[in-house]
N, C-alpha and C positions, 0 to 999 in steps of 0.2 A: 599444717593440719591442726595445728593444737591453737591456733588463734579464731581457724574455721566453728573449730568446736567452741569456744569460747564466744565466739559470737552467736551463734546457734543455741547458746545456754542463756545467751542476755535475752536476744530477742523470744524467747517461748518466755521466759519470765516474765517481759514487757507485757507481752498476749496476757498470761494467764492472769496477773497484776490487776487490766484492765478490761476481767471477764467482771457485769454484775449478778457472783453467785460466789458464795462463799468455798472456795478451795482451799484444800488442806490434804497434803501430802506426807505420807510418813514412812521410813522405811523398814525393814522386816520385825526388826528392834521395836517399833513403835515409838520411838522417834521423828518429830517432827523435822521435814529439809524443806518443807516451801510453806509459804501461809499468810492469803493476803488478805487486805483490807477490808474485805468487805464481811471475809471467817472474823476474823478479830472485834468486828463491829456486832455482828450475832452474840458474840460469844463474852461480850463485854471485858475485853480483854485487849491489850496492846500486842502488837505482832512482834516485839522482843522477848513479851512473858512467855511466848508459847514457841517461837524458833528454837533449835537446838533440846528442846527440851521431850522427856516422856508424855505418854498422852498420860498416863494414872498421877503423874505430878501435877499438874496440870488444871487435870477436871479429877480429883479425889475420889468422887464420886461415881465414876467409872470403874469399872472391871473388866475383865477379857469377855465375861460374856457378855455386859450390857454394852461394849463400844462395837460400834460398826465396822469399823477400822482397824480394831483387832481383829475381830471375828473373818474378815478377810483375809486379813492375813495369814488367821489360823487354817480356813477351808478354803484358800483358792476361789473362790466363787461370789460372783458380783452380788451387792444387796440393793435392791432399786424401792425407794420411794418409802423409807421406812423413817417410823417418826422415832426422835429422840429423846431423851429429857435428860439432863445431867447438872451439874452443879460447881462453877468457876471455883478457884483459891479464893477469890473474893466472897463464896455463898452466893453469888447471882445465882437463882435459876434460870435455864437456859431450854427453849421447847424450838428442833427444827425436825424437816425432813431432809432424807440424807438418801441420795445416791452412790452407792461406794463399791470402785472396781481395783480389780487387783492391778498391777504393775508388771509386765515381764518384758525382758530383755533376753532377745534367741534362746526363750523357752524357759526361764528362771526366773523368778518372781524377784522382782528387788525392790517391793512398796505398794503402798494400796492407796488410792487418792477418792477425797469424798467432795462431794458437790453437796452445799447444803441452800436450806431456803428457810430462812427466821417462819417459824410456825407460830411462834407466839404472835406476830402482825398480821397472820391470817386469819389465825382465832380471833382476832380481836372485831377486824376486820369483819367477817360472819356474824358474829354473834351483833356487832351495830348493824349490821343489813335485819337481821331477824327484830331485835329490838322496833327498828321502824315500823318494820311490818306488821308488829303485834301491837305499837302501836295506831299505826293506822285503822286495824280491822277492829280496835277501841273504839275510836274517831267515828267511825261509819256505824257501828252498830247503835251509838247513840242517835246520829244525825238518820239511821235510815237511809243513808245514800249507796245507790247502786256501784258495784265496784268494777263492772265491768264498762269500757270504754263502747266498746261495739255491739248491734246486733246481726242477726243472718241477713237483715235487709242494708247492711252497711256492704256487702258482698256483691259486685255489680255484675253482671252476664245477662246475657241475651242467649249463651249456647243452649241448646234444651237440654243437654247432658247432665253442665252443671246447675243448672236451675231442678232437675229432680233430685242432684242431689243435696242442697240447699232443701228442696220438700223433706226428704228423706232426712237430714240434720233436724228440723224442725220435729219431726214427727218422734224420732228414739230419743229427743234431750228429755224426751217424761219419765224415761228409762233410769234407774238408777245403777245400768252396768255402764262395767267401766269401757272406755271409747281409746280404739285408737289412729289417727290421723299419720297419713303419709303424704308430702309432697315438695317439691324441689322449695329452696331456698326463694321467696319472696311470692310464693303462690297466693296466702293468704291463710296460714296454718291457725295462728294467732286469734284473728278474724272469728275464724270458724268456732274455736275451741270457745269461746270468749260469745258466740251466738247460742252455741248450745247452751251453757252458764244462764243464759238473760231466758230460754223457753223452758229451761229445769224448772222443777217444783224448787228448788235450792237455789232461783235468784235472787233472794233476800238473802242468803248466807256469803260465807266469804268466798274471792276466788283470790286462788293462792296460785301463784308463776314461779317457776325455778327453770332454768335452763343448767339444764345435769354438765354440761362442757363447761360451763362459767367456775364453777367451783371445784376446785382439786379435790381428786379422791379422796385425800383424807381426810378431810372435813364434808365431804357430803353424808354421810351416813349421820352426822351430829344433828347437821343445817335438818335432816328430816325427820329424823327420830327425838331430838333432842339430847340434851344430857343432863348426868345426874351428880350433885356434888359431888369430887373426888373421884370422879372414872380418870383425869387427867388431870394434872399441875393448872390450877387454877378455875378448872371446871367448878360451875355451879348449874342448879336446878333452872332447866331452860328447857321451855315450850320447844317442839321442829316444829314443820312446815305441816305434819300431818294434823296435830293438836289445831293449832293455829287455823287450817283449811277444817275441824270438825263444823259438819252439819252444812258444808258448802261443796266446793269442787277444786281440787288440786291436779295443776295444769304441769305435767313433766317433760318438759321440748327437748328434742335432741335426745330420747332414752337408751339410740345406743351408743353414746357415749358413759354410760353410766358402768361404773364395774360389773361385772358378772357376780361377783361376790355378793355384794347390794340387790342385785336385782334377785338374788335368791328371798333375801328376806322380802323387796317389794311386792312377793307372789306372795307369801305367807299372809301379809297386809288385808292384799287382794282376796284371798281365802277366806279368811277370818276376822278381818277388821279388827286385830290386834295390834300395836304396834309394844315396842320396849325400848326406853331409852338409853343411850350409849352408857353402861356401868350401873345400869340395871337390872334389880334380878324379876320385879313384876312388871307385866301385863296391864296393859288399858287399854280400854278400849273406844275407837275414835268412828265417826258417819262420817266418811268422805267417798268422794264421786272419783274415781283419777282419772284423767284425760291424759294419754301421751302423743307423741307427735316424733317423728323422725324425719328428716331431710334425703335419706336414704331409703331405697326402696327394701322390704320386708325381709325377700325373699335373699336379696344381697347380705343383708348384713346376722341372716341367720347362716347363710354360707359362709360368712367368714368369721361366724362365732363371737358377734357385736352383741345379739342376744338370745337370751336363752329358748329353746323352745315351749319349754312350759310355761314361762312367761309371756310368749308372745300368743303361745293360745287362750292362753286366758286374757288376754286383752283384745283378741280378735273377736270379740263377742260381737261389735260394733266397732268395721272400718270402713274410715273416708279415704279417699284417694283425688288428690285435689289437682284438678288436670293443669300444665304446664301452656302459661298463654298461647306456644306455637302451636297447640294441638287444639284454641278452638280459637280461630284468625279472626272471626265473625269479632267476636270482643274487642279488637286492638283499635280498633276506628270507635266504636262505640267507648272505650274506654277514654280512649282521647277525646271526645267532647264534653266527655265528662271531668273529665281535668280541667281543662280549658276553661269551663265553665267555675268549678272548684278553685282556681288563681286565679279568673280575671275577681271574684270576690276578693280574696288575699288580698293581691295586688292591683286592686283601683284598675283592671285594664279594662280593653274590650276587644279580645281578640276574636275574630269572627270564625276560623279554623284554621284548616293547612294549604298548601298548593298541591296542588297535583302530583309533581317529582315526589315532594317529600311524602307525600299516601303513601307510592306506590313503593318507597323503600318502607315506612312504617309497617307495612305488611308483609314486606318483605324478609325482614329481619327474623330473626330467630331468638330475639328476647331470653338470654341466659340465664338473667336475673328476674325474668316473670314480669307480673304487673308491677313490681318496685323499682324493677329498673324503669319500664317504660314512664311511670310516675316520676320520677328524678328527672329522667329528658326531657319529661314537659319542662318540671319545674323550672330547669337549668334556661331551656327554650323561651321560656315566658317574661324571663328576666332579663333576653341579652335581646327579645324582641323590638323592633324600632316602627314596623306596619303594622298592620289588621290581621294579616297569614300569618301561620307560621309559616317559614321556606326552609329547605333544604340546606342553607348555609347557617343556620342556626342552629344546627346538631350541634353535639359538644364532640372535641375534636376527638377525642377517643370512639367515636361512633361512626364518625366519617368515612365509609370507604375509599381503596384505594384511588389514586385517581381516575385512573381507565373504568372504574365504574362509577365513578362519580362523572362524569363526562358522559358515560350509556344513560345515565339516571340522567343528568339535564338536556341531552339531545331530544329524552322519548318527552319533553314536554312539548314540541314541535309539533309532538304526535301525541293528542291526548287521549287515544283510544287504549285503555286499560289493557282489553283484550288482544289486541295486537302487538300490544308490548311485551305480554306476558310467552306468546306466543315465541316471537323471537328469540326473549330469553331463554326460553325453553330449550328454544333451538342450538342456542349455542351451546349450552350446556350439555345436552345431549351427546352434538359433534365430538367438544371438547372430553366426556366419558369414552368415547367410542376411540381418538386419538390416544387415549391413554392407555384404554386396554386392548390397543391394536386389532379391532374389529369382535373383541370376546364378548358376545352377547352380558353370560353371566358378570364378569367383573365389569362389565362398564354397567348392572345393574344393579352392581354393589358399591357401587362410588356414587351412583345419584339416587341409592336409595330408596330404591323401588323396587316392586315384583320384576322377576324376568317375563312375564305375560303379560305386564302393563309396557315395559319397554319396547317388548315386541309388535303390540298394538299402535304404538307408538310412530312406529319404524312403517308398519304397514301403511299406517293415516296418513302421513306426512314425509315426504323425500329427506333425508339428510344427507 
């Protein structure tokens, strides 16, 4: 037993050894028992200076109330994502965020263990991402160049759905309320926001991009507000994203990932066109447009408290909802020649279209990833091309169906009538709903996704 446990004590220390995040273990005492490589390299510190030893000998600079780690100790209760500042025996200063949860063993606390992440490489990190930016939007205000890549005519459909509402984007970008856009992951959220920008009265001004998930919490409110000399260890007076987008349009992707806590003040903004920078006590006041965009649908993610409701009515002044390629199929053929035509330019081809097989899967499919996926299968297709078609063995193998329907997909070229393939399909698909729910109208109309009135019409039309 006691070699079992020995070994069980090597290998989690191997593990934790070979986590990269700084861990630091210490027991009731606050005393350090485990603490590796990667703590010690934050903390500018060697992992002998700090084994064995108190956390207050240590970092001096510490006290029960400013360490995390005590302080869990002291209250039982986990601390997640909170930033720290403290000062080695060497005087290093030292800036991380710290996860830190208690220890217990059947019910008795015997240690608190912290997960940390060097904050001073994130700041530093941020604040060179802002520096470019602010130099860039230098760069252009001299030069007069447009900062937006796309317009609403870079946006390609044929649905009439989305072409009013491309009119309708067109028509409120004269609007100086603020927009917010919903739509699955590669719809063309970007596109959109970035077409509005270019028909604004404000497309000679900057357009400022931040995706809210790219940057950890604790440094988003800096990245937007900026900061003020001396609000933290090293801070100096720095432009955010709001400054920097003044008198243009500031583009926020992904806003329910952004804290709840944050987006309280983003409505204030909104309000008032006030912003305060981080460790500041006044006021200024900034001309920006804010465009957000979410990947998640509204209504979901006010359900699960992603964001606030007074924030999202005030951004509902003006929403786009940007339809998902399977829901307008008319596009997916027209899209594709349009690509086609987009890489045979690239790449010197001349590819003249598709085969038949592969249409009838291209419109088939259900495109998860939107127009960017189907864009990437061209591209992928264009390059492993050897004829004039593309064909159906030129899908990238992750796209391939199984084989029994890759064999139904190259048998109906036999038979090139669309319609009667489609037909069959249908048919089997049906049967197959109908053997699953053992003759139940409703659940076999919940498996293929359809009204029970359209099933049933279905059934009456055609024998199955």
């Amino acid at each position: 037993m006691g070699q079992l446990r020995a070994l069980t004590q090597e290998v989690l220390t191997a593990i934790l050894k070979s986590i990269d995040e700084g861990i630091h273990v210490v027991d009731t005492g606050g005393r350090t028992i485990f603490y590796n490589e990667v703590a010690a390299k934050h903390d500018g510190m060697n992992v002998d200076e700090v084994l064995g030893k108190h956390l207050m000998d240590v970092f001096p600079s510490l006290t029960e109330e400013s360490s995390t780690l005590l302080q869990v100790i002291k209250t039982g209760k986990p601390i997640f994502n909170q930033t720290q500042v403290y000062v080695n025996i060497h005087g290093v200063r030292i800036d991380t965020i710290n996860t830190t949860l208690p220890i217990s063993v059947k019910g008795d606390m015997v240690g608190a263990v912290e997960i940390a992440k060097d904050f001073s490489r994130m700041k530093l990190l941020a604040e060179r991402l802002l520096d470019l930016q602010k130099g860039l939007f230098k760069s252009n205000s001299k030069k007069r160049v447009k900062q937006v890549k796309y317009t609403l005519n870079d946006i390609r459909t044929i649905n009439p759905d989305f072409i009013h509402t491309k009119a309708e984007a067109k028509k409120l970008a004269k609007s100086n309320a603020p927009i917010l856009v919903y739509g699955e992951s590669g719809t063309g959220k970007e596109l959109m926001v970035q077409g509005i920008h270019h028909e604004s009265h404000r497309s000679d001004g900057p357009f400022v991009a931040q995706n809210c998930a790219a940057i950890p919490e604790t440094l988003l409110e800096s990245i937007l507000f900026g900061t003020t000399k001396g609000s933290y260890t090293g801070a100096v007076d720095r432009k955010g994203l709001f400054e920097l987008a003044d008198g243009g349009t500031l583009f926020l992707d992904e806003l329910h990932t952004m804290p709840v806590e944050l987006q309280a003040k983003l409505l204030r903004v909104l309000e008032d066109g006030m912003i305060r920078r981080v460790g500041s006590s006044q006021n200024s006041s900034v001309n920006v447009r804010v465009i957000a965009a979410m990947n998640v649908h509204p209504q979901l993610a006010l359900q699960e408290k992603k964001i606030r409701h007074d924030l999202y009515y005030r951004l509902n002044v003006f929403t786009f909802s940007l339809l998902p390629l399977r829901e307008r199929r008319e596009d997916i053929l027209y899209l594709t020649d349009f690509f086609i035509q987009e890489f045979n330019r690239l790449l010197s081809k001349n590819i003249q279209g598709v085969e038949k097989n592969l249409e009838i899967f291209l419109t088939g499919y259900q495109w998860p990833g939107n127009v960017r996926e189907l864009k990437h299968t061209l591209e992928y297709m264009m390059n492993v091309c050897e004829g004039n078609l593309l064909r159906f063995n030129d899908l990238p193998v992750i796209l391939k169906p199984n084989t029994a329907v890759a064999q139904e997909i190259n048998h109906s070229s036999d038979n090139l009538s669309l319609r009667k393939n489609l037909v069959d399909m249908e048919k089997k698909l049906i049967k197959r709903a109908l053997d699953l729910s053992k003759g139940n109208i409703n659940q076999a109309a919940k498996l293929l996704d359809i009204p029970r009135q359209t099933l049933q019409y279905k059934l009456k039309k055609i024998p199955y």
